[in-house]
VOBA-1610 file (N, C-alpha, C; in pm, whole numbers, padded with zeros to 5 digits, always signed):
BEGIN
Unk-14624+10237-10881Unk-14560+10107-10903Unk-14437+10127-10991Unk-14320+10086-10963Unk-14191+10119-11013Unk-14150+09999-11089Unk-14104+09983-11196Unk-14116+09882-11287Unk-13992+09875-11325Unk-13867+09786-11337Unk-13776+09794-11436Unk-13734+09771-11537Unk-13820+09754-11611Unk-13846+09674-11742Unk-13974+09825-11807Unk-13939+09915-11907Unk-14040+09985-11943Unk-14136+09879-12075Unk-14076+09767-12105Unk-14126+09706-12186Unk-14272+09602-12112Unk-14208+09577-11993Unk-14308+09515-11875Unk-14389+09604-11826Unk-14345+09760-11834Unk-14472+09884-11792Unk-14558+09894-11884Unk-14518+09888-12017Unk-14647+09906-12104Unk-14727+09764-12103Unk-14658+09647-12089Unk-14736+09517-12121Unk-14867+09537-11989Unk-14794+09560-11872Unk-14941+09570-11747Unk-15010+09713-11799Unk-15003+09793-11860Unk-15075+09929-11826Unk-15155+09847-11931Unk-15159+09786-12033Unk-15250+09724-12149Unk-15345+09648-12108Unk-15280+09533-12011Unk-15358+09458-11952Unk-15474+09500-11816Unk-15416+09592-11793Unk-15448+09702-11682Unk-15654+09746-11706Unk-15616+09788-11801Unk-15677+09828-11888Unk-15836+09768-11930Unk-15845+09651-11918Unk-15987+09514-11891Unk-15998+09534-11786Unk-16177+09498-11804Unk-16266+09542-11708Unk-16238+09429-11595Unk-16186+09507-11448Unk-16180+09424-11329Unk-16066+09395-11276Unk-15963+09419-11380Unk-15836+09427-11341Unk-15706+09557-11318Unk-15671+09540-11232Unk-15610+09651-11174Unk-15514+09626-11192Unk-15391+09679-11187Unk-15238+09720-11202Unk-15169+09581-11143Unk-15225+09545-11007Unk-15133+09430-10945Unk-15198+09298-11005Unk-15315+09304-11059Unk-15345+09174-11120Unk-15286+09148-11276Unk-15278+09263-11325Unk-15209+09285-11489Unk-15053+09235-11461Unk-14989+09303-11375Unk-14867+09219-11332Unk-14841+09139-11282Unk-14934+09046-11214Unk-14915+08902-11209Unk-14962+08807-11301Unk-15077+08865-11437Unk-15064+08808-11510Unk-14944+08822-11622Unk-14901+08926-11635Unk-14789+08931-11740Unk-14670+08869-11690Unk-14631+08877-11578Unk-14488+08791-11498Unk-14569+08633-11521Unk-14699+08609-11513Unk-14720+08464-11562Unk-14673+08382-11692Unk-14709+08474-11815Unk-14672+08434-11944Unk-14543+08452-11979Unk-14462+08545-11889Unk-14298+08533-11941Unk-14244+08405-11881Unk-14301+08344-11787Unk-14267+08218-11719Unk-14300+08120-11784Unk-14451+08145-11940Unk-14460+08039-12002Unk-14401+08012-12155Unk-14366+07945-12222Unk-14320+07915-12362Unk-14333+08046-12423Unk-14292+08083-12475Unk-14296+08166-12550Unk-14390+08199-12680Unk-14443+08018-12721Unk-14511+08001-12815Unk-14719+08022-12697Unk-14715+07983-12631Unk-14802+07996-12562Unk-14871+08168-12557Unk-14789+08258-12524Unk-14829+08419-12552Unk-14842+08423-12732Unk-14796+08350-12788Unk-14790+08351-12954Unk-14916+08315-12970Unk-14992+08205-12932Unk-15090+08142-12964Unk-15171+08228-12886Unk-15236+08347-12759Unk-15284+08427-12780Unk-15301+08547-12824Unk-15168+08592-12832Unk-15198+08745-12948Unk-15257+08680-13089Unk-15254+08563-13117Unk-15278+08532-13230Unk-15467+08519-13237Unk-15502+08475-13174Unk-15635+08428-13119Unk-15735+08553-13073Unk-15635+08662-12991Unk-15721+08819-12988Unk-15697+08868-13094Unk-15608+08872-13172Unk-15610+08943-13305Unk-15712+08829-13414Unk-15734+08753-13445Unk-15793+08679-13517Unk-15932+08699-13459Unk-15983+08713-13338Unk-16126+08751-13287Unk-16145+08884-13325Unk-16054+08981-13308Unk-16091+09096-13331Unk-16097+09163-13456Unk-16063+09085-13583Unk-16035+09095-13733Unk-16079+09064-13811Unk-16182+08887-13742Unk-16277+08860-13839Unk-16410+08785-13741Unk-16424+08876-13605Unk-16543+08851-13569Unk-16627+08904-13633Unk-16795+08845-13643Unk-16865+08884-13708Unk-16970+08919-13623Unk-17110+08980-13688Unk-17221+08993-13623Unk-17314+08933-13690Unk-17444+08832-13623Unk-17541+08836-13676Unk-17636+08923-13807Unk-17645+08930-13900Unk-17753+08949-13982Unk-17890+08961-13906Unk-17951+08865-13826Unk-18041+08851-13808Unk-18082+08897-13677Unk-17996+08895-13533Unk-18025+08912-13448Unk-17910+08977-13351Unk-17771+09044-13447Unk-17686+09118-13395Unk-17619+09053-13270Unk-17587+08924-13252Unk-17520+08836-13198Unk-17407+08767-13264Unk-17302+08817-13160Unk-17111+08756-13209Unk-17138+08595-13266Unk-17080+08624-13399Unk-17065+08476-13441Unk-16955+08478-13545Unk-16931+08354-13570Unk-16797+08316-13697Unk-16857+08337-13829Unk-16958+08350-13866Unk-17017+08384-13986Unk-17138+08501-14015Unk-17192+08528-14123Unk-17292+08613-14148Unk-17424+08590-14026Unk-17467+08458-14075Unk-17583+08426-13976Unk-17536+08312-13854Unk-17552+08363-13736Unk-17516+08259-13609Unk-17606+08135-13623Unk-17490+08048-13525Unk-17577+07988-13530Unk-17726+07922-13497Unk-17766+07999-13413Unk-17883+08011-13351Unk-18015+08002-13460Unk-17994+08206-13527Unk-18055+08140-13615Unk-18079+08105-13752Unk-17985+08017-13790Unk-17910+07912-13887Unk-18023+07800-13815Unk-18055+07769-13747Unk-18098+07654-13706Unk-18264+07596-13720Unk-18260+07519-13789Unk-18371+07486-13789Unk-18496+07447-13706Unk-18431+07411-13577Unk-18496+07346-13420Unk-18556+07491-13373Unk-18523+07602-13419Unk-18547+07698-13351Unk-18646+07774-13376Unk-18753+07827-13320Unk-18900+07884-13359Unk-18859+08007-13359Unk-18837+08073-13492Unk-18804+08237-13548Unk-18877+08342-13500Unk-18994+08301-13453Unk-19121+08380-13469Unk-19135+08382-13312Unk-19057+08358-13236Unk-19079+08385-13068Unk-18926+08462-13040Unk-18877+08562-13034Unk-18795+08643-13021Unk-18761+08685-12849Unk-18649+08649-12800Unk-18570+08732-12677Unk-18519+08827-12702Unk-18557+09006-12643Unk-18482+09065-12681Unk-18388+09060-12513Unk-18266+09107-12586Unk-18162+09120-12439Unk-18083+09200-12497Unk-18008+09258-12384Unk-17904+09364-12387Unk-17762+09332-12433Unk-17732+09241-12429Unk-17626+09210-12481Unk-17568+09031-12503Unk-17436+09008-12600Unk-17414+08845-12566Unk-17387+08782-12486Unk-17334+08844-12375Unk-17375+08749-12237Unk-17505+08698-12194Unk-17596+08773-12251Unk-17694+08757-12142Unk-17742+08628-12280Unk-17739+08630-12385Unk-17786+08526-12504Unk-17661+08369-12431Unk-17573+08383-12371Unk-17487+08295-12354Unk-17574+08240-12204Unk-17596+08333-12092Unk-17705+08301-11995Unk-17803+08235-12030Unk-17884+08287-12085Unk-17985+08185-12155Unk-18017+08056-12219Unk-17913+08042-12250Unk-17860+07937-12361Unk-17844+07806-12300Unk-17765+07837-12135Unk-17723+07771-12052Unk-17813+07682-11976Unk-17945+07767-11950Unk-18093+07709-11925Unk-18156+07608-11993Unk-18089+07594-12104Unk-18136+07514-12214Unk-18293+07473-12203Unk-18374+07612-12154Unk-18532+07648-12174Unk-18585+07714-12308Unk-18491+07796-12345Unk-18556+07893-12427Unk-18562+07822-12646Unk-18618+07804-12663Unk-18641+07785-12796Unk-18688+07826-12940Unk-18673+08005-12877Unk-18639+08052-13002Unk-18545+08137-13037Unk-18550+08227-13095Unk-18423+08311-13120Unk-18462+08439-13071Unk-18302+08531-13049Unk-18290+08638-12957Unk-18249+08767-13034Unk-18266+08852-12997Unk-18247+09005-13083Unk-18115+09107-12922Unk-18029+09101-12985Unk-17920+09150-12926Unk-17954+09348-12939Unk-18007+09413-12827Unk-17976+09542-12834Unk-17857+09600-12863Unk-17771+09552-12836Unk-17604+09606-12764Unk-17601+09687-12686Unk-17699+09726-12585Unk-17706+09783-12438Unk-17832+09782-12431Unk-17845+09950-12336Unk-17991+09991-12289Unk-18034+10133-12277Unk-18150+10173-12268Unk-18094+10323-12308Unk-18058+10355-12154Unk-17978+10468-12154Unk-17927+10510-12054Unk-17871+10734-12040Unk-17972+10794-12048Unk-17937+10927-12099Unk-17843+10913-11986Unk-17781+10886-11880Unk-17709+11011-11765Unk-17528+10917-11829Unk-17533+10836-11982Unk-17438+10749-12000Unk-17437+10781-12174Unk-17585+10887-12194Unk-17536+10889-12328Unk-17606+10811-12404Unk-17664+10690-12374Unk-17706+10570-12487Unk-17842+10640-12544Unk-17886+10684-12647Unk-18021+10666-12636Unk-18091+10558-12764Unk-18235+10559-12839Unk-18230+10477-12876Unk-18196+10437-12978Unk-18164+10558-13051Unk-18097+10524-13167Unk-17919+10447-13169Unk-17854+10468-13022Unk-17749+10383-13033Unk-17767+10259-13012Unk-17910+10204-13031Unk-17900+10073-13005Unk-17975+09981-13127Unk-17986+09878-13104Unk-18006+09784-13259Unk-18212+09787-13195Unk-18227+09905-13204Unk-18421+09884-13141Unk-18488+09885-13314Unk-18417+09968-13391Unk-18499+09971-13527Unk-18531+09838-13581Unk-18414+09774-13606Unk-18400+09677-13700Unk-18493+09545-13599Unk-18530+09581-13477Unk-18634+09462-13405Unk-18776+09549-13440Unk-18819+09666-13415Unk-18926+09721-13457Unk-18975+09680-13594Unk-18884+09655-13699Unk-18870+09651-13808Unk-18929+09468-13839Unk-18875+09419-13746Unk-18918+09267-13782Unk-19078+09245-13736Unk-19098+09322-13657Unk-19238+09299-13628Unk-19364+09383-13701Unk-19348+09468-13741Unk-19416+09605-13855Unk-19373+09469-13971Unk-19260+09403-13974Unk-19314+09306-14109Unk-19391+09172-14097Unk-19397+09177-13970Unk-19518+09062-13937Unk-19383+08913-13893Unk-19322+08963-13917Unk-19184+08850-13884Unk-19151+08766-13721Unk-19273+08805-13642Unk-19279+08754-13505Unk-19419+08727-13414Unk-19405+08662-13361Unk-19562+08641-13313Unk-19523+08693-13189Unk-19412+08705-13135Unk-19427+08716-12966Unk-19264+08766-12919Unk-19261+08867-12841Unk-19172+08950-12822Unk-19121+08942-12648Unk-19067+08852-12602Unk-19000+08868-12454Unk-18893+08923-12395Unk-18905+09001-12316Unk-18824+09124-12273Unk-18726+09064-12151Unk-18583+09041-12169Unk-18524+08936-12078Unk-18369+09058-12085Unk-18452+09213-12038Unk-18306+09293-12007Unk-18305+09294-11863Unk-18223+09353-11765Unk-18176+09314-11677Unk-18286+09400-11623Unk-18384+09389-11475Unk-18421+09427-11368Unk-18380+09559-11283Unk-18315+09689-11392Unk-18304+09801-11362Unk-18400+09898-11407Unk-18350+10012-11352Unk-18418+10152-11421Unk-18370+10149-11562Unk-18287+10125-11595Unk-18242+10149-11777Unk-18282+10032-11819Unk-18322+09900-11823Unk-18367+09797-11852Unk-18531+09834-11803Unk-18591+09884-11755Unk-18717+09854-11725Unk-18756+10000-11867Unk-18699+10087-11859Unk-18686+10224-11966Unk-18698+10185-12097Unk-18597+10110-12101Unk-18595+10003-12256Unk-18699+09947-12284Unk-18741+09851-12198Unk-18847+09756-12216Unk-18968+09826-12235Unk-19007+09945-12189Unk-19113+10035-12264Unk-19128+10105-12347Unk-18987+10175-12423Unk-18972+10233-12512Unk-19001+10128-12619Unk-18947+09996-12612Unk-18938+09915-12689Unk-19083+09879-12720Unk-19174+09887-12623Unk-19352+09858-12612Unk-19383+09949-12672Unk-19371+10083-12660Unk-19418+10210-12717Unk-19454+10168-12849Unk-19319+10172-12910Unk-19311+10158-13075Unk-19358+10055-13118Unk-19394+09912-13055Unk-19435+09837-13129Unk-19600+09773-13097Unk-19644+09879-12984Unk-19783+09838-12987Unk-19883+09861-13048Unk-19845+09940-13196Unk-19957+09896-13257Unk-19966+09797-13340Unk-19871+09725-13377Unk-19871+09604-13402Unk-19953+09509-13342Unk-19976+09534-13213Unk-20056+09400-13161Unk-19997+09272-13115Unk-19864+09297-13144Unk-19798+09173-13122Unk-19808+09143-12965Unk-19790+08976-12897Unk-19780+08950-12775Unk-19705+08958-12744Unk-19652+09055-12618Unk-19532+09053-12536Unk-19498+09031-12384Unk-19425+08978-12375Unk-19381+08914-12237Unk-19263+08946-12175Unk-19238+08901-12019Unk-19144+08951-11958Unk-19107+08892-11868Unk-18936+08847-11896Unk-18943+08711-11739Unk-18950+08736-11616Unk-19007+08626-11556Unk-19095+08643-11455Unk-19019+08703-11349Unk-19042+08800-11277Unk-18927+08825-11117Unk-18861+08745-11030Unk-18830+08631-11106Unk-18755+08524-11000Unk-18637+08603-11008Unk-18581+08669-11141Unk-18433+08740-11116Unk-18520+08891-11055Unk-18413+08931-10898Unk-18454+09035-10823Unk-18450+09137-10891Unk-18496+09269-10839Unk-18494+09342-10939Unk-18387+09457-10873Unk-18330+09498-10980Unk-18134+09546-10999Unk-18055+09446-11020Unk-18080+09359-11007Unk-17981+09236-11065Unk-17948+09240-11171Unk-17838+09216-11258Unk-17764+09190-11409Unk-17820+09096-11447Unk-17895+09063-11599Unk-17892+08905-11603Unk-17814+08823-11627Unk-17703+08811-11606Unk-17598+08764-11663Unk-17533+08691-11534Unk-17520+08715-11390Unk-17511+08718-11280Unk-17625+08593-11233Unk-17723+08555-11252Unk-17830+08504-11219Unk-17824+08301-11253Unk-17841+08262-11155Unk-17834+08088-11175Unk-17900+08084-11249Unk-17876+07928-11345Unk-17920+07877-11473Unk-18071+07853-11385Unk-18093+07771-11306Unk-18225+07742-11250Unk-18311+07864-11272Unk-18301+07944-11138Unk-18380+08075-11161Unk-18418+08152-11304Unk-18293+08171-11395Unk-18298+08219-11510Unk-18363+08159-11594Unk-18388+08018-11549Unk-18480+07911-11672Unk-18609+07904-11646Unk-18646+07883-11489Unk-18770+07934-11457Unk-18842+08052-11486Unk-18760+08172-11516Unk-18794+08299-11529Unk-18844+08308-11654Unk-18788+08244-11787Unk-18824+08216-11889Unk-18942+08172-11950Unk-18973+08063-11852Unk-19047+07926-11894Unk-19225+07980-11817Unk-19201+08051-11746Unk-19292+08109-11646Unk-19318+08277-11682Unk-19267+08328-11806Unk-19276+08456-11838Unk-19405+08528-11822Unk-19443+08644-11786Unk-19611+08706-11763Unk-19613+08799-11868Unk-19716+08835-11933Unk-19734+08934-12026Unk-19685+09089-11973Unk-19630+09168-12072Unk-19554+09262-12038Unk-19617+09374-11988Unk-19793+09361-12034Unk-19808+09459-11965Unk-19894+09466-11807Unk-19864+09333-11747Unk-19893+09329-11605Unk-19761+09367-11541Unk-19652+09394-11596Unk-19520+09430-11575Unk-19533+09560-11520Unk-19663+09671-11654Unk-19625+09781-11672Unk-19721+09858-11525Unk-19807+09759-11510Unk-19879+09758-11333Unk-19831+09790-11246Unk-19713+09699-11248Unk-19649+09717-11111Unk-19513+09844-11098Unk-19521+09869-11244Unk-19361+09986-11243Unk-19390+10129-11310Unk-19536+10192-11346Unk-19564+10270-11397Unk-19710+10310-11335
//
């Protein structure tokens, strides 16, 4: 792609660069914003730099928020002691959307994945092991996505915390299995929730 503007080659190779977009979509979005105000591209570099400078993370459950503790759980409506774990904040934003789920969620920030590198120490699994060894949960539901590295997780994650005793669950197979959860209708995804089976009739059918 031949560009005459090297100032317009670096702006698409940047934009280029996000997940899903390719070279001809980066340049039709950047020929978009030179067409708009000038203050308009001002007011988003301002807005990605201000997200990226003083976003925060949860304290409690390692979920993007504007302060120390989100607001999730900041909230009083919310039963502490029934925990979602999921792979990441999309899938806490999926959920959310169902407006089924009523307690609070524990953000992995992935899944393990050796042929990618992840294992479990790159992920937030301690600090949830950790809430339950302190007695800090009655019930643990496993809402990662319907893969081999999500089904991997979800037992490693059983491993370590069954001697605790704690109850754990797993939403139900209405989302197919290889599916993302994030991808999945609010319906299905709320049913899946609300209809969860204990985790280890899970471990029946995949082990």
């Amino acid at each position: 792609m031949d560009f005459s503007s090297k100032l317009l080659e670096n702006a698409v190779n940047e934009v280029s660069q996000l997940p899903g977009i390719g070279k001809r979509t980066a340049l039709r979005l950047v020929l978009h914003l030179l067409k708009q105000p000038a203050s308009q591209t001002a007011h988003l570099s301002q807005a990605l730099l201000q997200m990226r400078n003083e976003i925060n993370y949860c304290q409690h459950c390692h979920n993007i928020s504007d302060t120390s503790i989100c607001e999730i759980c900041a909230s009083p409506k919310r039963n502490e002691r029934l925990i979602c774990v999921v792979e990441d904040v999309r899938d806490v934003m999926a959920i959310e959307n169902t407006g089924q789920f009523k307690g609070v969620y524990h953000v992995l920030g992935g899944k393990i994945s050796p042929l990618e590198g992840i294992g479990p120490h790159n992920l937030h699994i301690n600090t949830l092991v950790e809430k339950v060894s302190q007695g800090k949960a009655d019930e643990l539901i496993f809402a990662l996505s319907s893969t081999m590295e999500g089904d991997t997780t979800n037992f490693y994650i059983f491993k370590q915390i069954e001697p605790y005793g704690i109850t754990t669950s797993t939403i139900a197979r209405g989302i197919a299995v290889g599916d993302e959860l994030e991808y999945a209708d609010e319906v299905t995804l709320g049913r899946s929730i609300v209809n969860r089976i204990p985790f280890e009739n899970s471990l029946k059918n995949n082990y």
